[in-house]
N, C-alpha and C positions, 0 to 999 in steps of 0.2 A: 099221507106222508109216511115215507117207509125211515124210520131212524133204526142207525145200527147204529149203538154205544161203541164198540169196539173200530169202527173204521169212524165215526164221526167224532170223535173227543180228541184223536190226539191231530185231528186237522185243523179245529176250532181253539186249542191251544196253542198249535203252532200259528195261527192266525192271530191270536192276542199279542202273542211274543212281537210278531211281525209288525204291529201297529207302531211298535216302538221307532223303526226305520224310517218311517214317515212324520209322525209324531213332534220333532222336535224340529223339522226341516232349517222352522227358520233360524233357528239359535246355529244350528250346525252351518249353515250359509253365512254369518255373521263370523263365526270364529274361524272359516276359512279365511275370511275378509279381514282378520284381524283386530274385529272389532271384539269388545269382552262384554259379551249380555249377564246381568244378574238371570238369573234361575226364575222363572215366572213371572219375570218382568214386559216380556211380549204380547204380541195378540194369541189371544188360546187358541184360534186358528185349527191346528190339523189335531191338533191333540186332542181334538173330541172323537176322536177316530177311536182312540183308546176306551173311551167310555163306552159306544157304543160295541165294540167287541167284546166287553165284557158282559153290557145287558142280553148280546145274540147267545153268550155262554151261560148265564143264566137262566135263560127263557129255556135252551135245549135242554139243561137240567128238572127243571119242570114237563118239559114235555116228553123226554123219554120216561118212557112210564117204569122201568128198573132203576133208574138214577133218583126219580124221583120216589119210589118207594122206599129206596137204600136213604136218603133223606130224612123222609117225614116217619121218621120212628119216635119214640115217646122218651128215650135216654136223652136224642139231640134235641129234640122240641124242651127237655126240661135244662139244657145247657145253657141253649139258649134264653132261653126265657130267664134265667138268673144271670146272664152278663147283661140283657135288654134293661132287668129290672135296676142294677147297679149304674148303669150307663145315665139313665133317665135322672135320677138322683143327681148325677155328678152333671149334666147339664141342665137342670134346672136349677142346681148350687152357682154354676157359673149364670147362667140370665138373673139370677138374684142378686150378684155381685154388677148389675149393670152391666154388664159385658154383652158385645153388639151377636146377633144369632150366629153370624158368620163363625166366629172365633171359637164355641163350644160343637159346631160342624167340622170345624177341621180336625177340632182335636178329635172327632168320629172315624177318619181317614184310614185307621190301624183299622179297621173292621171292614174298609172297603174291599178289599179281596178275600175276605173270609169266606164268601159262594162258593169261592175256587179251589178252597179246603173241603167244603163237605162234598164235592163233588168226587174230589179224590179220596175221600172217607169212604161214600158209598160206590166209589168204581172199584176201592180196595176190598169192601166185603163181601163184591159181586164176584171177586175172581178173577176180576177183569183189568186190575189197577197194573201189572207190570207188563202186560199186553200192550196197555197203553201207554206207559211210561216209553217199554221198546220204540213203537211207535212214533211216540212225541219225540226221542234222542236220533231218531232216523231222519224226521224231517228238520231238526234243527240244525243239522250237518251245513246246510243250506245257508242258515242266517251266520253259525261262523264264518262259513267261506268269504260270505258279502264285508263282517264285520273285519276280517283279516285285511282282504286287498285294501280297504279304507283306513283300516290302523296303520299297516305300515306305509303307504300313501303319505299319510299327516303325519305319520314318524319320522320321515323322509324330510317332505316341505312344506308340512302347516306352520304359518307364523308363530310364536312361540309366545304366545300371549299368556299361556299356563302355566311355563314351564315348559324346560328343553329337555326333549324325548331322549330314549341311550342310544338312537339313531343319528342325533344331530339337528332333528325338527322339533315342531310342538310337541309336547306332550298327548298322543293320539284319541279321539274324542268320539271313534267310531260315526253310529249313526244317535249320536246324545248329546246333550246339553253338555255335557263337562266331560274329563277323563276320568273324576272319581266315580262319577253314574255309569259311566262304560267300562270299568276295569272293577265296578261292583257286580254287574251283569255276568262280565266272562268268568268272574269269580264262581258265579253261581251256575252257570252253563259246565264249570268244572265238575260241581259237585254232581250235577244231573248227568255228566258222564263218567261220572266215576262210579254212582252207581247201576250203569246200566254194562254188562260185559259185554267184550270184543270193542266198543270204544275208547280206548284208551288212546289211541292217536290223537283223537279229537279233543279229550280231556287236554293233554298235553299243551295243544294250539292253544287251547282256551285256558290254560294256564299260562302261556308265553305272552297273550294279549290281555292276559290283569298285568301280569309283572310292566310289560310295556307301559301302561296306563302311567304308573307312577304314582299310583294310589296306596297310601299304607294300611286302607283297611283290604281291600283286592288283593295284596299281598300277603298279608298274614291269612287271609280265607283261605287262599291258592296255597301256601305254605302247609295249612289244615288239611285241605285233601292229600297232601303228599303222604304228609304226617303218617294217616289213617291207610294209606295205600301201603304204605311200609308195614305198618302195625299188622295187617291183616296177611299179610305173606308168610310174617316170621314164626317161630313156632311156638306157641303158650309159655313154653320155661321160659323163652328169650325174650320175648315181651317186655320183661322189668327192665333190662336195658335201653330201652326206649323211652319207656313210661316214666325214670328216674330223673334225666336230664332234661325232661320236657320246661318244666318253669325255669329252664336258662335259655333253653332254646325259645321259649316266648320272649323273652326280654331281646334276647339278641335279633330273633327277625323285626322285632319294631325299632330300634337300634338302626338296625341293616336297612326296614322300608324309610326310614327318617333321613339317610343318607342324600344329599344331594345328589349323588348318582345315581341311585337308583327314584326317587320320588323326584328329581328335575325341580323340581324348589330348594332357594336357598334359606325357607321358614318353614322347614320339615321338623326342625330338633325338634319332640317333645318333651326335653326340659323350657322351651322357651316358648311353651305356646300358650297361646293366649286362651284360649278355651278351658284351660284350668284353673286360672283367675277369674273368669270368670261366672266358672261352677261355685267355686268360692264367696264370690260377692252374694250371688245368686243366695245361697244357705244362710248367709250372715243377715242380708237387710229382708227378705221376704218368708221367710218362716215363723210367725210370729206364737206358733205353739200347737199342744198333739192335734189340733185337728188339719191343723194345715200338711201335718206328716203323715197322717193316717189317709186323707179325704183329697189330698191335694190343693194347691191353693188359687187352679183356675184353668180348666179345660181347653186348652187347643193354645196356653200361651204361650207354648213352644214347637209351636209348627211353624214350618218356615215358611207356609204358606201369610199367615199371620204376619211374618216379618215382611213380606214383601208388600203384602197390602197396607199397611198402616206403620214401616220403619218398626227399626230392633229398637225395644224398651218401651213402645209406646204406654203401653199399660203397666201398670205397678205388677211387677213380677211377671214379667213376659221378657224372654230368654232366647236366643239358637241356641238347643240345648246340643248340636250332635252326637246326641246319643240316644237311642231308643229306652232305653233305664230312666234317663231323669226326663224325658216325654211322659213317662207313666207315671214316675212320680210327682210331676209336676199338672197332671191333669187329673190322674187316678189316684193318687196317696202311695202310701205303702201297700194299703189293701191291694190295690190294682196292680201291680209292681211285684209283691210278692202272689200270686195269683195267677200271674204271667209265668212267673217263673216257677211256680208250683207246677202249672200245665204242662210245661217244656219237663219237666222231669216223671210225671205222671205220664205222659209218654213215653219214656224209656221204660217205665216200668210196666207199662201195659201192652206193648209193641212188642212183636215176636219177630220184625223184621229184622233182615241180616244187615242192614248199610243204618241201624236204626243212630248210634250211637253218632259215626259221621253226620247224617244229618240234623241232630239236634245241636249236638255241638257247635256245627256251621251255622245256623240259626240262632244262637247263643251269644257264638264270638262277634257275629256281624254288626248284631246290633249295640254293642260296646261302643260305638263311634260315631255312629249315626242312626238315624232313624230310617231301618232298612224297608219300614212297612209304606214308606210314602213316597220310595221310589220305584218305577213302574220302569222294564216290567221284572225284575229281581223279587217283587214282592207277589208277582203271581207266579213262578217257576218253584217256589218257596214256600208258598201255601199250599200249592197241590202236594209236593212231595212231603209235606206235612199231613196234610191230610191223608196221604195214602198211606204212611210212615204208621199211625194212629188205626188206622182202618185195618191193617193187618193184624193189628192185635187182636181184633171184636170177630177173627172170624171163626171163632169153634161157635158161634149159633148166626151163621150169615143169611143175608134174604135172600129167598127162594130164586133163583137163576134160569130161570127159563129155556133160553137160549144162548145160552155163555158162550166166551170164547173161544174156537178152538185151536189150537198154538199148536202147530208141528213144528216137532223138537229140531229141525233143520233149522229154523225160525232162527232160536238163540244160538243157530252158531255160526252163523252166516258171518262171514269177516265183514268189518263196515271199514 
């Protein structure tokens, strides 16, 4: 078997991505129908599609034998081996607490794409990581085009079970379960072409179909890459002009995405929203003291997964937490929580990449609202760029590269 890292990784990502289009068919066929399906409440059906392109992405990281050496080094073997060892703890604390296995598996979920991080780790210290980035934002031109005609399609005349689009139809749902899943995605399609150049058209689209969505976390990500596209233009003194009225300018784009106009819901205010009464409750009746804040006080009870199999609240302190912060805290403690966020900033400090700051940033804000790591495939487009974001740092002593890639400089300038 002849594997080439440099032409076969960014076909086998764009193939992950791609699962997604299929993936949710029958939810997507239902809310054309105007019928309104809960999220995981169907037959799982095509969506094992998704799984299996991740184990074929897996396997080819073991089997190319550079990827797989950029892998099994002795820093990541010890990385791992200390989130394995804390993980294990926190769900053997939840089977103690009688909690059914399923439930300390979901909260596992945040780790399921984490392959797709070291893959991008070691395709970034081969040399080989923005080859394939280029690559991966070449063929994804492809899934916006498909995602566009369909967005505005259902912005046009999807029944308006969502929420009415600034079209005049539903709120657009692509090829996903919802509009927040699909205007989280082009969210994230944004930042993948904001850092790759000469795509900036594409960025664009894929900024104009979050906004479409009507999603205020899609909106405020899409608002982020602008942000940083501006920031990077101007020149070092003028910077501060930007960087000053930033914490108005957050309040005001959530403000702005909260708008019935623009989010197509008339329970967009977040002063009225319910999810912060009930972060509330949440703190008041199930925190019974430091080890519940430190340890957390029950692995996976705020996966939504969890809520659909056995109803919101079933267990004592089990939540929709929409937000990846009180997932962690609610499964991981503090430790896990801050840890998380230690890691996200120990990559900026370790990371020599130029887009290093947008991407953690984005990675940061996203998960402010929801738990971006259990939506697919936003959370595999997001671990590689992570991983390769991380990878760039480690490379003043990189593995040995055999056969590397060889990029003619026409390559990057080729207009897309």
């Amino acid at each position: 078997m002849n594997l080439r890292l440099e032409k076969d990784l960014p076909v086998l990502l764009f193939a992950l991505v791609c699962a997604s289009t299929v993936a949710a068919l029958p939810q997507m066929e239902s809310n054309w129908n105007g019928v309104k399906e809960v999220y995981g409440e169907q037959d799982f059906g095509l969506r094992i599609l998704r799984e299996v392109m991740l184990l074929v992405l897996i396997v080819y990281g073991f089997l190319e034998p550079r990827l797989r050496q950029g892998i099994l080094t002795g820093s990541v073997f010890a990385f791992l081996s200390l989130i394995a060892t804390y993980v294990l703890c926190e769900v053997a604390y939840a089977l103690y607490l009688d909690l059914p296995l399923v439930v300390p598996m979901a909260g596992l979920r945040v780790f399921e794409y984490m392959p797709v991080a070291l893959i991008g780790f070691a395709a970034s210290r081969l040399g080989a990581g923005q080859y394939v980035l280029y690559k991966f934002a070449y063929y994804l031109r492809y899934y916006i085009a498909l995602q566009t005609v369909l967005a505005i399609t259902q912005a046009l005349w999807a029944p308006p079970i969502l929420g009415v689009s600034l079209l005049g139809g539903g709120r657009p749902f692509g090829t996903f379960v919802s509009p927040n899943l699909f205007g989280a995605a082009m969210a994230t399609c944004s930042l993948l072409f904001a850092v790759v150049p000469g795509m900036r058209r594409w960025m664009a689209v894929s900024i104009f179909l979050a906004l479409l969505s009507g999603s205020r976390t899609a909106l405020i990500s899409s608002l982020l890459v602008v942000f940083f596209q501006i920031y990077t233009v101007l020149r070092p003194r003028d910077r501060w002009a930007l960087v000053m009225p930033a914490p108005i300018l957050a309040v005001g784009a959530l403000i702005l995405a909260s708008s019935p106009l623009l989010s197509g819901r008339d329970d967009a205010d977040p002063t009225q929203d319910g999810r912060l009464d009930l972060w509330q409750r949440i703190f008041s009746n199930y925190i019974d003291g430091p080890a519940d804040v430190l340890f957390g006080w029950g692995l996976g009870l705020s996966s939504n997964t969890i809520n659909v199999l056995y109803g919101a609240e079933h267990f004592p302190g089990q939540f929709d937490s929409d937000s990846l912060y009180l997932f962690l805290l609610n499964g991981y403690g503090l430790i896990g929580l801050l840890a998380y966020v230690g890691f996200l900033w120990m990559t900026t400090r370790m990371s020599v990449h130029p887009n290093k700051g947008l991407v953690i940033m984005f990675i940061f804000v996203a998960g402010l609202t929801f738990n971006m790591w259990e939506y697919f495939p936003q959370n595999a487009m997001l671990m590689f760029l992570w991983g390769l974001v991380l990878g760039t740092g480690l490379q003043s002593s990189p593995v040995p590269l055999k056969d590397g890639p060889i990029v003619p400089d026409s390559y990057y300038r080729r207009p897309y």
